[in-house]
PyMOL commands that place a pseudoatom at each C-alpha (Angstrom):
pseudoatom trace, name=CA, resn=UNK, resi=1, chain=A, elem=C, hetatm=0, pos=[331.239, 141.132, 189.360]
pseudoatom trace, name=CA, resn=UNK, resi=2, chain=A, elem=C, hetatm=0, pos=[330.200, 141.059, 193.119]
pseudoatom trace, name=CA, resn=UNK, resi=3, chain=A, elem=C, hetatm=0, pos=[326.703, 142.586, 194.042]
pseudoatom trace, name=CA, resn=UNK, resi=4, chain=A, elem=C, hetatm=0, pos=[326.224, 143.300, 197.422]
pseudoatom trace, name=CA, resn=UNK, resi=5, chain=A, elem=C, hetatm=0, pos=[322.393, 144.476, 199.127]
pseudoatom trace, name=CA, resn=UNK, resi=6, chain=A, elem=C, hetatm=0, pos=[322.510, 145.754, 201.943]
pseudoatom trace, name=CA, resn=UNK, resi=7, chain=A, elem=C, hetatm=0, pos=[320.187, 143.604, 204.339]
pseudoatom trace, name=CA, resn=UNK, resi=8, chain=A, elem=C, hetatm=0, pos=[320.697, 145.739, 207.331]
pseudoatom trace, name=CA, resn=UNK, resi=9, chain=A, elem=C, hetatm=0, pos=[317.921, 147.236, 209.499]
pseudoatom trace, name=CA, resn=UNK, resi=10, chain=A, elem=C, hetatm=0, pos=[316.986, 150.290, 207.645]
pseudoatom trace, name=CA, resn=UNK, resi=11, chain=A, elem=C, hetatm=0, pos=[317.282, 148.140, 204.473]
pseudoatom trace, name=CA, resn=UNK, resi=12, chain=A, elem=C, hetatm=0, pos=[315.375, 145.212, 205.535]
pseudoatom trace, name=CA, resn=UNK, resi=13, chain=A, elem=C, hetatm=0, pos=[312.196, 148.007, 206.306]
pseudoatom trace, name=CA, resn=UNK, resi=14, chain=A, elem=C, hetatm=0, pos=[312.821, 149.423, 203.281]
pseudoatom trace, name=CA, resn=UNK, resi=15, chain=A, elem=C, hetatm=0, pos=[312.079, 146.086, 201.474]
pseudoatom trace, name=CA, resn=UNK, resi=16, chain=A, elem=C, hetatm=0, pos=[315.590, 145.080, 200.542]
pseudoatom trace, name=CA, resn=UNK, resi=17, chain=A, elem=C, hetatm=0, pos=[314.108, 141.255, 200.240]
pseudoatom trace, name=CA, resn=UNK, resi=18, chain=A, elem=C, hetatm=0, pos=[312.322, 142.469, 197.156]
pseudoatom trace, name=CA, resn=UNK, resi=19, chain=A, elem=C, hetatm=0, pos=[315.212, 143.632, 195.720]
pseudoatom trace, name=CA, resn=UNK, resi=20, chain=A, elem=C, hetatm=0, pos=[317.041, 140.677, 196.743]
pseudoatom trace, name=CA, resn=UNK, resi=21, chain=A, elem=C, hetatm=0, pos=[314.509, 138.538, 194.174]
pseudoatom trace, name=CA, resn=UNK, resi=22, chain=A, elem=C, hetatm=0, pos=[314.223, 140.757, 191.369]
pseudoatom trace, name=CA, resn=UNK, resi=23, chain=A, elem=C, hetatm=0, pos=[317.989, 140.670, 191.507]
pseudoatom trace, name=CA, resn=UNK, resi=24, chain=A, elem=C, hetatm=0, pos=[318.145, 136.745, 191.393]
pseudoatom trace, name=CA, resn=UNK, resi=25, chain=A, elem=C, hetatm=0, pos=[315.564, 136.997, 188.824]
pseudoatom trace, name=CA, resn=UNK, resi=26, chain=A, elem=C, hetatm=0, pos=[317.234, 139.301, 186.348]
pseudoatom trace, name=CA, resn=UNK, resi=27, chain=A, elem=C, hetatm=0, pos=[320.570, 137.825, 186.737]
pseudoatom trace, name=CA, resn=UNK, resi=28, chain=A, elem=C, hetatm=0, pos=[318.880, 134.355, 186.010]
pseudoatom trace, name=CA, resn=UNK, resi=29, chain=A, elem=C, hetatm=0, pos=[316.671, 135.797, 182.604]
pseudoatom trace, name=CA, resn=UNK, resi=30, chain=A, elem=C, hetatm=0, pos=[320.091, 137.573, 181.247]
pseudoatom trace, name=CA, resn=UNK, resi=31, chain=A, elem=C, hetatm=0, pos=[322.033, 133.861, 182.185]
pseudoatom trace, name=CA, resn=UNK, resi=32, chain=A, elem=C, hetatm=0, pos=[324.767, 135.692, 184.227]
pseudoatom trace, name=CA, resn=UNK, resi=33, chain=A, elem=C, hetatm=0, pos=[324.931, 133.354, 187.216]
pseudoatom trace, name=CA, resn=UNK, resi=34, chain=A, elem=C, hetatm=0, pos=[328.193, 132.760, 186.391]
pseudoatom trace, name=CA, resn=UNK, resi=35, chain=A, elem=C, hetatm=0, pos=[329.478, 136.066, 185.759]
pseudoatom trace, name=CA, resn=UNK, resi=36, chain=A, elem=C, hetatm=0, pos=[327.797, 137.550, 189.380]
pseudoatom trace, name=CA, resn=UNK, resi=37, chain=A, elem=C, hetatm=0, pos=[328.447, 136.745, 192.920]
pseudoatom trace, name=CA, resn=UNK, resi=38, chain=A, elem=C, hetatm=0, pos=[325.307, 138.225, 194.550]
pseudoatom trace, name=CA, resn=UNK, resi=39, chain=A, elem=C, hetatm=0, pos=[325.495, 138.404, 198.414]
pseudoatom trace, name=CA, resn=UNK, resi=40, chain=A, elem=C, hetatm=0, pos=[323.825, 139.877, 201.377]
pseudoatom trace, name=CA, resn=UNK, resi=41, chain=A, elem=C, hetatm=0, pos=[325.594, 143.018, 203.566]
pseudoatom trace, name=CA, resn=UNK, resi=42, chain=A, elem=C, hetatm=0, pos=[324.902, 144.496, 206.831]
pseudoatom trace, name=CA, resn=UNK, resi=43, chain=A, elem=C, hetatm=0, pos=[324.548, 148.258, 207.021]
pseudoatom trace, name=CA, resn=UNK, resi=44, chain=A, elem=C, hetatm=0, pos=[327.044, 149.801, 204.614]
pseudoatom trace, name=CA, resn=UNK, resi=45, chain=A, elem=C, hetatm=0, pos=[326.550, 153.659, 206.644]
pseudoatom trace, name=CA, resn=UNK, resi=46, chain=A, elem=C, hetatm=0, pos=[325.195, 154.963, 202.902]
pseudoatom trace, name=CA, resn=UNK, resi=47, chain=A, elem=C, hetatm=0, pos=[321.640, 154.908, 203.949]
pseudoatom trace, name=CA, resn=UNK, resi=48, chain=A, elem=C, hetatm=0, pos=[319.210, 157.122, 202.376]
pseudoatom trace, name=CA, resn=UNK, resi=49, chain=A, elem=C, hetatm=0, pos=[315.338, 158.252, 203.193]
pseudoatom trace, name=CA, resn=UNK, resi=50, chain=A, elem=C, hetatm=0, pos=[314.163, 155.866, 200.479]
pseudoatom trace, name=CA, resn=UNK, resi=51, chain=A, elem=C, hetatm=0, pos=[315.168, 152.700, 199.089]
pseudoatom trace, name=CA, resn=UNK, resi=52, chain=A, elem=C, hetatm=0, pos=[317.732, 150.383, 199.615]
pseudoatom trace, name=CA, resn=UNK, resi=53, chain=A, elem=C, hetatm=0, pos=[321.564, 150.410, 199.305]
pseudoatom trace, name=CA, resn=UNK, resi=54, chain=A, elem=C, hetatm=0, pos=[323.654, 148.203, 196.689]
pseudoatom trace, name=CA, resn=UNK, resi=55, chain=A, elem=C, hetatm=0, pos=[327.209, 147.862, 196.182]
pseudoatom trace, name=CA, resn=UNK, resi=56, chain=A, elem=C, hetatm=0, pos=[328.208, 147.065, 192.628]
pseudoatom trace, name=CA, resn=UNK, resi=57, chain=A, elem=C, hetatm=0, pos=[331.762, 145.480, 192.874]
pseudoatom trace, name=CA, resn=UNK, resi=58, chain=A, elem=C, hetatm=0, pos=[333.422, 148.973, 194.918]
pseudoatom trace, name=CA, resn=UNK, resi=59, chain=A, elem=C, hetatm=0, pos=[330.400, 151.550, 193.834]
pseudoatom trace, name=CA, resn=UNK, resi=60, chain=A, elem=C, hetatm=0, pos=[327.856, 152.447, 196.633]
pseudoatom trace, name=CA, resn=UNK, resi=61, chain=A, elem=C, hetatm=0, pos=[324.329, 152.786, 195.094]
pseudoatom trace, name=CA, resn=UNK, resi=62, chain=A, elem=C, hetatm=0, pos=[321.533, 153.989, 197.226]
pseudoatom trace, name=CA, resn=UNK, resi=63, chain=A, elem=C, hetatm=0, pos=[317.864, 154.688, 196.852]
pseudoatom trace, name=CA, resn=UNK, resi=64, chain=A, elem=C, hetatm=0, pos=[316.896, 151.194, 195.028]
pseudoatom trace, name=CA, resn=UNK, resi=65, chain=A, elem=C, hetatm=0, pos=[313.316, 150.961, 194.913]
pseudoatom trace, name=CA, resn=UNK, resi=66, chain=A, elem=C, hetatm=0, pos=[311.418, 147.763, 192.397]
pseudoatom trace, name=CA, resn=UNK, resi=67, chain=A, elem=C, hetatm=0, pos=[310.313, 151.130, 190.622]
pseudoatom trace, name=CA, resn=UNK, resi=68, chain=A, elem=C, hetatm=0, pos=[313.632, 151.723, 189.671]
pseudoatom trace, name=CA, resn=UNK, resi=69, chain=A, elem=C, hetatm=0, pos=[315.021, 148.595, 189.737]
pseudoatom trace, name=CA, resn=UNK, resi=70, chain=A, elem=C, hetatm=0, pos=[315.345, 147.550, 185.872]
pseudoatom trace, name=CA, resn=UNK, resi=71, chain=A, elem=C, hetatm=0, pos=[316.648, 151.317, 185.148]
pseudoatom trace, name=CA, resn=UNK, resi=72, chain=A, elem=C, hetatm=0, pos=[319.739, 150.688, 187.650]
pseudoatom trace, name=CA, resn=UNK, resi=73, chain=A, elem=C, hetatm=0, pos=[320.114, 146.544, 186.748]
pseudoatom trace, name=CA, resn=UNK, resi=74, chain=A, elem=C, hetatm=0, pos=[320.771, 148.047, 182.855]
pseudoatom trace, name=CA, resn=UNK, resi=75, chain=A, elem=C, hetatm=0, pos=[322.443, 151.061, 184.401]
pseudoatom trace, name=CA, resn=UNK, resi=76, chain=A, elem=C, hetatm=0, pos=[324.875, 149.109, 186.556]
pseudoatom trace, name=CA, resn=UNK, resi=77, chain=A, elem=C, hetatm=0, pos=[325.094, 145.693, 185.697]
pseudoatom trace, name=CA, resn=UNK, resi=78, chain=A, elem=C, hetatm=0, pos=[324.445, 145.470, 182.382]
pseudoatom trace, name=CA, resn=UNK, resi=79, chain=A, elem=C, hetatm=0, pos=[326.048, 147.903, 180.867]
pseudoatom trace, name=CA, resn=UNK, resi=80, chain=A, elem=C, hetatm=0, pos=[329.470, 146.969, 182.483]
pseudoatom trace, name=CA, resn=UNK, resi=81, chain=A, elem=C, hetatm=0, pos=[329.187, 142.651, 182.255]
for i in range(1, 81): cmd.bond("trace and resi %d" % i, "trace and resi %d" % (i + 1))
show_as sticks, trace
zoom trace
């Protein structure tokens, strides 16, 4: 699986280096570092008013906030590894 967050302008003010470690993180406590390629993207043109964008493998997600982080790592990652 290849993760992809968007580190682009509007992302990086949105706080997409959070979401950048509390990916690491979770894909370290579940012990998938060898299941997941995590890497950075510029601007994917799926911006949103809040949040920041993610690419799971080909899926666009947008709107990831640490709020609702966990609900779209189980959601998206989890749920498919």
């Amino acid at each position: 699986m290849i993760i992809q967050i968007c580190v682009g302008s509007a992302c990086h003010i949105k706080g997409s280096y959070r979401i950048v470690e509390l990916m690491e993180k979770a894909i370290s406590d579940h012990g998938l570092q060898d299941e997941i390629t995590l890497a950075g993207s510029l601007c994917t043109g799926s911006c949103n008013r809040c949040g920041v964008t993610v690419l799971v493998d080909d899926t666009v997600h947008t709107g990831i906030t640490p709020e609702n982080f966990k609900d779209f790592f189980n959601d998206n990652v989890l749920s498919v590894i």
